[in-house]
C-alpha positions as CSV (number, residue, x, y, z in Angstrom):
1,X,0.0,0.0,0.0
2,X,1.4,3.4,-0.9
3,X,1.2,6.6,1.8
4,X,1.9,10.1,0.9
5,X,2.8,12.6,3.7
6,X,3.2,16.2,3.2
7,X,6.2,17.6,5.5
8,X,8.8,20.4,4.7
9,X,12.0,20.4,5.5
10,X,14.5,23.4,4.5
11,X,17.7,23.4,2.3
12,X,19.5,23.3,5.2
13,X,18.2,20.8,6.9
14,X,19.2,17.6,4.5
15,X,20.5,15.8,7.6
16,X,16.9,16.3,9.4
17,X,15.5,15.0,6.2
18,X,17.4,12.3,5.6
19,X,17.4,11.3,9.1
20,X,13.4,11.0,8.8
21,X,13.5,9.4,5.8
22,X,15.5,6.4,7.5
23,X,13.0,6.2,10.6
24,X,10.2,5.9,7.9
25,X,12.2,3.1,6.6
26,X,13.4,1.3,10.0
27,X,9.3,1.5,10.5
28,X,8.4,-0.3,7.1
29,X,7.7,2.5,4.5
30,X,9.7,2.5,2.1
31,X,10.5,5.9,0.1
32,X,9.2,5.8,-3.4
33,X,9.1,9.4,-5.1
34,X,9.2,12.3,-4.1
35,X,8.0,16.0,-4.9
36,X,8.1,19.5,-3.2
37,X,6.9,19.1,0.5
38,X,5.6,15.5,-0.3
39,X,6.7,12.1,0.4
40,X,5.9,8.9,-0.7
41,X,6.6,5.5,0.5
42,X,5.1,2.2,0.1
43,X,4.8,-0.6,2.6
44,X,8.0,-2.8,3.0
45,X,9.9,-4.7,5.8
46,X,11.4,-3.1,8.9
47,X,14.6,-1.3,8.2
48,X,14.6,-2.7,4.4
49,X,16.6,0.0,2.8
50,X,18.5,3.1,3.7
51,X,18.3,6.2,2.6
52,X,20.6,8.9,1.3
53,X,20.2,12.5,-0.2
54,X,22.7,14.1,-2.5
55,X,22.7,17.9,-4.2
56,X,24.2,17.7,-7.1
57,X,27.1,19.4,-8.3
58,X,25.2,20.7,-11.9
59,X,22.1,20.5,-13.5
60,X,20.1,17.5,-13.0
61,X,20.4,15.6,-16.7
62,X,24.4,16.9,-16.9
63,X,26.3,14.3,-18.5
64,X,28.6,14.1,-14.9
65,X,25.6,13.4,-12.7
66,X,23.9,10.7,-15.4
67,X,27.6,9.4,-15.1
68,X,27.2,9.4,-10.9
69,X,23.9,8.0,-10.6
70,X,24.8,5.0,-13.1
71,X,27.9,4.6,-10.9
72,X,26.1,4.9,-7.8
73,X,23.3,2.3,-9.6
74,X,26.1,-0.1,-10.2
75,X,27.1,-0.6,-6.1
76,X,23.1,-1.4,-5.8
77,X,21.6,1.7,-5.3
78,X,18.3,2.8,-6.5
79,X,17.8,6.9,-7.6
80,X,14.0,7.1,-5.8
81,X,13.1,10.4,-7.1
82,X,15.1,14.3,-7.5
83,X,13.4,17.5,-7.0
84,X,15.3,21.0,-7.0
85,X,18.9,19.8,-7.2
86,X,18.7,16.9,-4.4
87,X,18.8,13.1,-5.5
88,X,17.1,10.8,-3.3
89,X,18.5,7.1,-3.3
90,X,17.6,3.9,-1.4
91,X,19.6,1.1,-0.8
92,X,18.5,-2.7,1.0
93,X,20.1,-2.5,4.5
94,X,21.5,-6.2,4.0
95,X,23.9,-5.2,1.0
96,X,26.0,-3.8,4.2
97,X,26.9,0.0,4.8
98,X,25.6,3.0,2.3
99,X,27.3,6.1,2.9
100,X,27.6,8.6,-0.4
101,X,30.6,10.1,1.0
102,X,33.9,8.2,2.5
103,X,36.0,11.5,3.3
104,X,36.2,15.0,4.5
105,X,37.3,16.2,0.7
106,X,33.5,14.7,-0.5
107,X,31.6,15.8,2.6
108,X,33.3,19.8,2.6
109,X,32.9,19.7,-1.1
110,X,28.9,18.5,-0.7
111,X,28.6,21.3,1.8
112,X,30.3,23.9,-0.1
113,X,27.4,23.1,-3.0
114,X,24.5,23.7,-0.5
115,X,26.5,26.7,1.2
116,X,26.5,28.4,-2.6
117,X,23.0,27.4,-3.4
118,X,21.6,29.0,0.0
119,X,23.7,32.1,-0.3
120,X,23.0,32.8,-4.1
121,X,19.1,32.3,-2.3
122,X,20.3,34.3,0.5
123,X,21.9,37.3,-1.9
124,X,19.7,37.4,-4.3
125,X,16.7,38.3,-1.6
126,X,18.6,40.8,-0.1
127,X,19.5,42.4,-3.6
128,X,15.7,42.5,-4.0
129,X,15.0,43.4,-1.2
130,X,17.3,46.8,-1.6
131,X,15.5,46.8,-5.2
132,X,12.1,47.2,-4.0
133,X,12.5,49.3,-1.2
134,X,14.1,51.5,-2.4
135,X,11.3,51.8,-5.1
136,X,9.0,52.0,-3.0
137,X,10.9,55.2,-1.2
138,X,11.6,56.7,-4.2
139,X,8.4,56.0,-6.1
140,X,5.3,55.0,-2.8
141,X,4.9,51.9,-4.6
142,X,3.3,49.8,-2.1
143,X,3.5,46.3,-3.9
144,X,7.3,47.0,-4.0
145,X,7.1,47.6,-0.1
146,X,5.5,44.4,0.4
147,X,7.7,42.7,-1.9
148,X,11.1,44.2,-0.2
149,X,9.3,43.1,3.2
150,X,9.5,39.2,1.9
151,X,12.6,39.6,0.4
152,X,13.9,40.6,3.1
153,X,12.0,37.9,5.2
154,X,13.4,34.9,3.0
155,X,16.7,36.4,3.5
156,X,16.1,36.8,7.0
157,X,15.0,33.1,7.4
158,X,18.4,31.7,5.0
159,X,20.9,33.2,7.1
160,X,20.4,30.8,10.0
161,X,21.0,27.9,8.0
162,X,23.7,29.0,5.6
163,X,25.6,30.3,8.9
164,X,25.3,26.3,10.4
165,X,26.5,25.0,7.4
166,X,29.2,27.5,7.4
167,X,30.3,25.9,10.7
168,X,29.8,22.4,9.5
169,X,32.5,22.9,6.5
170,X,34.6,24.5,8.8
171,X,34.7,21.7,11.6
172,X,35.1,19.7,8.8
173,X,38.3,21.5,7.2
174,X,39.7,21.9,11.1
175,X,39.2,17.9,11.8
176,X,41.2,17.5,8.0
177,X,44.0,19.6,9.3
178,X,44.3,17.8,12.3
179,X,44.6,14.7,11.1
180,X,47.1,15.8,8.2
């Protein structure tokens, strides 16, 4: 039997989402696609499959990220679905240990892709943000108040999370120095 649930999760939380994803899993439902804010899974044993997410490093049908997912295909895992950039992928549980990156080099690198993608979100806004209100000082447009006011508000709400995985990449890079 298939089950959709709605739930949203933010750029910045990946390892939230990811986490959830497996406790869906260790409870029996089994991630099958997946869309914006929606989720579904279809009944399957206890702890099947595991789950991992991935942002990819260009556009979705680049010929480097067909090349990644057919590799990644190859070890036994299965691409479940992809929406905005993130790759969702499943693999059974008894085909041993499924991690989609072995080192720090991967792991700062797969951060420094989300960091980009949330600050280009982040900048953006903020640019629009200037944009609008200062039309709307120059010019008492109100719509370009209003507009300035979200733009402002979905910069507001980035910063949080680019700033965390800031300091993720950056525990990362001081645990690769230490152990260099």
């Amino acid at each position: 039997m298939r089950k959709v649930i709605r739930k949203v999760f933010m750029v910045w939380d990946f390892d939230k989402e990811e986490a959830w994803l497996n406790e869906m899993a260790a409870k029996g439902l089994s991630l099958v696609s997946v869309g914006w804010c929606r989720y579904e899974f279809e009944d399957s044993a206890p702890g099947e499959y595991k789950i991992r997410l991935d942002f990819l490093k260009d556009y979705f049908k680049s010929a480097e990220n067909e090349k990644y997912i057919a590799f990644l295909e190859e070890t036994g895992a299965e691409q479940v679905g992809a929406w905005g950039g993130w790759v969702y992928f499943r693999k059974k549980a008894a085909e041993g240990d499924f991690q989609l990156f072995s080192d720090n080099d991967s792991r700062i690198s797969y951060l420094t892709r989300i960091i980009r993608f949330i600050g280009a979100l982040c900048g953006i806004n903020v640019f629009a943000a200037v944009y609008n209100l200062s039309l709307f000082l120059m010019l008492h447009h109100n719509e370009a108040n209003l507009i300035g006011l979200v733009n402002l508000l979905i910069a507001a709400v980035c910063a949080p999370g680019l700033l965390r995985n800031v300091r993720k990449r950056k525990k990362l890079r001081t645990e690769q120095q230490v152990f260099e």
